[in-house]
N, C-alpha and C positions, 0 to 999 in steps of 0.2 A: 423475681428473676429479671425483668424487662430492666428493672434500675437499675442490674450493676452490668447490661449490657455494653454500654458506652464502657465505660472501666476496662471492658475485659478485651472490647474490639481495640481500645488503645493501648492496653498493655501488648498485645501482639503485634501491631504495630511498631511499638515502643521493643519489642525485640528485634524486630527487623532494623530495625533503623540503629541501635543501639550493637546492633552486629557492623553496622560500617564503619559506627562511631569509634568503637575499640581500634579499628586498623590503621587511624590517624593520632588519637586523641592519648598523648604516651603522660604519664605521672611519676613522680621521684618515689626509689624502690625504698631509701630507707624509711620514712617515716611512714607509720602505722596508717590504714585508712581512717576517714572519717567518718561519724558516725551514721551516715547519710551516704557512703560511698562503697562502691564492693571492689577491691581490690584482684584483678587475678594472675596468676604468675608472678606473685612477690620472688624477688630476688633471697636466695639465702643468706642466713643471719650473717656466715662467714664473709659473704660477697663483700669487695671492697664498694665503697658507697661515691661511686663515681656516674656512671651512666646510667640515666633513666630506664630503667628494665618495665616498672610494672605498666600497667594499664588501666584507665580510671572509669567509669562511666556512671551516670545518675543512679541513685539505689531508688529501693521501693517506698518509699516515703517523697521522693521529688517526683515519682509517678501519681502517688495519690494523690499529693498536693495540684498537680500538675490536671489532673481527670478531673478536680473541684474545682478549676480556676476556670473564669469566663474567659467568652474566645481571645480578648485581646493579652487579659493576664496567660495564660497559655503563649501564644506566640511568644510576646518577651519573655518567657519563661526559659523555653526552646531555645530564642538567641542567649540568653544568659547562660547555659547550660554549656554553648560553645556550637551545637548543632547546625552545619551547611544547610545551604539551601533546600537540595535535593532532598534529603532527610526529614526537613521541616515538612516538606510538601507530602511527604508520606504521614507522617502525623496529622496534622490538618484535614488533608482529605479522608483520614481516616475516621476521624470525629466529626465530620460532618455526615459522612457513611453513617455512623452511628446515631445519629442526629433526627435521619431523613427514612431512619431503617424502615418504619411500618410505611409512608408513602411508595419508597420505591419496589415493596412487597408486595402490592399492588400489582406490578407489572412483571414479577416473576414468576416463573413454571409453577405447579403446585407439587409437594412431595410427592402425589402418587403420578405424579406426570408421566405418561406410557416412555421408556425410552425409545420404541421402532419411531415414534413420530416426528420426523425432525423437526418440520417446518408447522405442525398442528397449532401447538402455542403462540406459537409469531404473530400464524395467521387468525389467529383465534380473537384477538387484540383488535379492537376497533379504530377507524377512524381519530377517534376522539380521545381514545387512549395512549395512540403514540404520538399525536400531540403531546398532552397531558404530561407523556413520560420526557420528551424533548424540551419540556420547558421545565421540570424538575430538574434535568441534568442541567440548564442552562443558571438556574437559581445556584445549583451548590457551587457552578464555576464563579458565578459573581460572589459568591460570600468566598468563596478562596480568594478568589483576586482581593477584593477588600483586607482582606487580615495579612495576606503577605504582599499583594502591591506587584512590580515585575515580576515576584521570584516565583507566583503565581501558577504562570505561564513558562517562564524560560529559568529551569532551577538548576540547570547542567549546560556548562559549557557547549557541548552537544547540540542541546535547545537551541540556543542561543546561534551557533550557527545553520543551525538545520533553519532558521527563520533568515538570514541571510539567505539563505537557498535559496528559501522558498519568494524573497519579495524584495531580495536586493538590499543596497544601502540604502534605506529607509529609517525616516524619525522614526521612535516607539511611538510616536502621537498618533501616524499615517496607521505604525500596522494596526494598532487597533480600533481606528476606523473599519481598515482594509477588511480585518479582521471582521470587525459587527459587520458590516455588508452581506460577505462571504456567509455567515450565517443566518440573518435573515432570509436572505435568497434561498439558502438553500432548504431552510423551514418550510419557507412557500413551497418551493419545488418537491418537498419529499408530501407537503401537506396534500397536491394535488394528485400523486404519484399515489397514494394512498386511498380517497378516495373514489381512485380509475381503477383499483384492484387489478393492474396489467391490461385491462381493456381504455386503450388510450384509442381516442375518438378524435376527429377532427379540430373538435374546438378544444381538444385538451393541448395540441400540437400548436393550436394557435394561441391559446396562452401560455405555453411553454415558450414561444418566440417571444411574446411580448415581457415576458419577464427577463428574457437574456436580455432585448433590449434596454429594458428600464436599470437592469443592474448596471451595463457595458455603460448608460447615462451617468449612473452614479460613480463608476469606477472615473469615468474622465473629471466629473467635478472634482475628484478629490485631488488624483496625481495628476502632477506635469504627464505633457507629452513624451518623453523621456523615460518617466519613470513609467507610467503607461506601457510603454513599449516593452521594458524590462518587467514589467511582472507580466506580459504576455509570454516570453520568451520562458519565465520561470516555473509558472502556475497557471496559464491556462489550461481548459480544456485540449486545446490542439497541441501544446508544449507536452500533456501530460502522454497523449495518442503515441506522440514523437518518441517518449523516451519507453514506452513501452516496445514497441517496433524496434527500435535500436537496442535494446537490451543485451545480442548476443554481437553486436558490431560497436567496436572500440572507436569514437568519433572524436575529432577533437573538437573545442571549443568555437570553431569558427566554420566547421562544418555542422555543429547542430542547431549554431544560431541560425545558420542561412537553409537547414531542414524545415525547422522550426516558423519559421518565414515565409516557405513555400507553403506549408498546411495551415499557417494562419490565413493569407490569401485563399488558399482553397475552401478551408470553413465558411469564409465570409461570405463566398460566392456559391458555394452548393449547398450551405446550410449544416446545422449541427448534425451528427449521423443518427442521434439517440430519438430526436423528434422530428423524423421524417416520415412523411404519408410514402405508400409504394410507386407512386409515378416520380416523386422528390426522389428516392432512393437508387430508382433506377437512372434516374439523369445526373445524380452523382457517381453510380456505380461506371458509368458510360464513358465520369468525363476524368475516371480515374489515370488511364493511359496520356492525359494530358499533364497531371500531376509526374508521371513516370517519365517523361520527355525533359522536362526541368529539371528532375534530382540527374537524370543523366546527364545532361550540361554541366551540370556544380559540378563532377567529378572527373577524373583521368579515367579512360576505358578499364584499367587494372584494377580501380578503386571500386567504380561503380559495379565490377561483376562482383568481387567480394558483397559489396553491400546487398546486390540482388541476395546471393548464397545466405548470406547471414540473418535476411531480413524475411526468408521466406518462412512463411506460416509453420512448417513441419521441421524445420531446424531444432529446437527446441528438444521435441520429441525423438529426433535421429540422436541428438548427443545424447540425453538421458537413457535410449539404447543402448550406447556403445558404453558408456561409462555404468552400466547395469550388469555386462557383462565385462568387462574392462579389458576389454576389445582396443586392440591399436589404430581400427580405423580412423580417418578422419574426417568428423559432422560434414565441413566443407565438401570433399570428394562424394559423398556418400547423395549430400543435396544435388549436389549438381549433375551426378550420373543421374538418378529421379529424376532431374528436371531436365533435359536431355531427355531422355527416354519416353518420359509422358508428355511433351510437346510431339517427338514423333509418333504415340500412339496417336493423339488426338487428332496428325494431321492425317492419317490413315482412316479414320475413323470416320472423320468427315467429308472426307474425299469422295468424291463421285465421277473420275475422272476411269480409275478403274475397274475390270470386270471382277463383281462380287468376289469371283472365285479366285482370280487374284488375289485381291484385297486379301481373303482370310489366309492365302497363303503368304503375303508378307507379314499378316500379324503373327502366324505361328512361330514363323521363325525372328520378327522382333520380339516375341513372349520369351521364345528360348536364352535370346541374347540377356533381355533382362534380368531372369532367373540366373542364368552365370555370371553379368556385374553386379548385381546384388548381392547376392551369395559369397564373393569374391572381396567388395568394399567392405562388408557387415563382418562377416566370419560367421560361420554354421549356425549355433545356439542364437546370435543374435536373429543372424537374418530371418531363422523359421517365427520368431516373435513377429520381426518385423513384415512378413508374408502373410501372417494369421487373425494379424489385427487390423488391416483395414488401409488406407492413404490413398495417393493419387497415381497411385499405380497398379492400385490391388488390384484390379478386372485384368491389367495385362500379366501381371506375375501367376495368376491364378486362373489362366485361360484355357480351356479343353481344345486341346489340337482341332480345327477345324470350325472352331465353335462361333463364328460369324461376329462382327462386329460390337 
């Protein structure tokens, strides 16, 4: 059974790929297939014999053939056949899948694996095995790259600019330096990540620094200052912070490079947020309001409130709300009464200015105010969801007349 496994993982392979192959690859309807060929949708006999109707694709003898060939006679095979890129790259990595099957069985669940356990097997996996498993997957990338070369790596138009994206106009020489860097580093980092089992220690923080270090050395030997600059802007760590935060605020190009800008300066100077001890954390969290003074600058007053509204942590959550119940409200309105609202609970709260019994008598009646903007921005069915579950306003929506601070 084991030997005609390759065969059988590439013949399905070979249907998949062979399902895109038909939607391009058209054949002349009147002459009979070849013996080697499967014809489907032959034009009838009456048809006049003008336009290419059928559709052609390798039979099952250019498969067989095709399953016995070594890797290189395989590839020209594929190009001989007519086969794009994208296609190829599905065949190849599929025989190597098949190739590598009992190694990479190794590091998979076992049939009787409990399904309640999500994380059992993951964690069950040592050290030294997900190494082990990171440099199998790193092996079968190099022998793809070898037999197809670019198309490797970037087999679809797509690719190809998704890697523009990602590192600019760049030789292919750079990216795949850029590329080996990015991956060794990060081997290291997942290696030590691994070892700390989540209990990161002092000196795991301090070689965590010295390795951003050592990479940020290598990254400058390689690129110009320039290009440097642009894969900061594209693919760092702070680029990526940026474009997660922006997600629901529509920026243009010269407001994210100059975003992007500001939080690489701020990384540089408070440090990464993923390896910081708790006093690091708290003198970044401290000198955040310094960050918030700058992006106000970059903007017109109009622009910057939007950006507050859009950029706030529970925006997310308020649109997936309204659009749950498809609700007319609007995310913006809905953030910005919340955040209104729980600025003045807070400053009631912390206030010491008034007598207690004051105080709870302004919060009751800012409770009530809330419960009817809310109620009112959300519409009924949503807002009881959004009342039941929890935010930065739940203790005032859900406050018992009287009920003290």
């Amino acid at each position: 059974m084991k030997a005609t496994t390759p065969v059988l993982l590439l013949s399905l392979a070979a249907n998949l790929a062979l399902a895109g192959l038909l939607l391009w690859r058209a054949a002349p309807a009147a002459p009979a297939p070849a013996p080697d060929g499967a014809v489907l949708n032959p034009a009838p006999a009456s048809a006049a014999p003008a336009a290419p109707t059928g559709l052609v694709g390798p039979g099952p003898q250019t498969w067989q053939r095709l399953a016995a060939a070594n890797d290189a006679e395989f590839v020209a095979g594929l190009r001989a056949e007519g086969f794009p890129p994208g296609m190829m790259l599905v065949l190849v990595n599929q025989r190597l899948l098949a190739r590598h099957a009992d190694a990479l069985g190794k590091f998979r669940a076992p049939a009787d694996y409990d399904y309640w356990r999500k994380n059992a097997y993951e964690d069950a996996l040592s050290p030294e095995d997900r190494a082990a498993r990171r440099a199998l997957s790193r092996q079968i990338a190099d022998e793809r790259r070898q037999l197809l070369g670019d198309d490797a790596d970037l087999a679809t138009q797509y690719e190809r600019a998704n890697r523009e994206r990602l590192y600019g106009d760049l030789p292919v020489e750079k990216v795949d330096q850029l590329t080996a860097i990015n991956r060794d580093y990060s081997e290291i980092t997942a290696l030590l990540r691994d070892r700390a089992r989540g209990m990161i220690l002092p000196e795991d923080r301090e070689q965590f620094a010295r390795l951003e270090q050592e990479k940020r050395a290598d990254l400058a030997r390689l690129l110009t200052p320039e290009e440097l600059r642009e894969y900061d802007l594209r693919s760092s760590p702070s680029a990526a912070a940026v474009r997660q935060q922006l997600r629901n605020f529509d920026v243009t190009e010269d407001e994210y490079r100059a975003l992007v800008g500001l939080q690489l300066a701020f990384d540089a100077t408070y440090g990464n947020r993923n390896n910081l001890g708790g006093e690091q954390e708290q003198r970044r969290t401290a000198a955040a309001a310094e960050l918030t003074a700058q992006i106000r600058a970059l903007m017109p007053p109009e622009r910057f409130a939007e950006y507050e509204i859009k950029t706030d942590p529970t925006y997310s959550r308020v649109a997936s709300l309204i659009s749950q119940f498809n609700s007319p409200a609007d995310p913006g309105a809905v953030v910005s009464a919340q955040r209104d609202l729980a600025e003045r609970f807070n400053a009631l709260r912390q206030g010491r200015t008034l007598a207690p019994a004051v105080r709870d008598a302004q919060l009751d009646v800012l409770s009530v105010e809330a419960n009817r903007r809310m109620a009112a921005a959300l519409g009924p069915e949503a807002f009881k969801i959004y009342k039941g579950t929890g935010g930065p306003i739940n203790a005032l929506l859900n406050r018992p007349a009287g009920g003290g601070p």
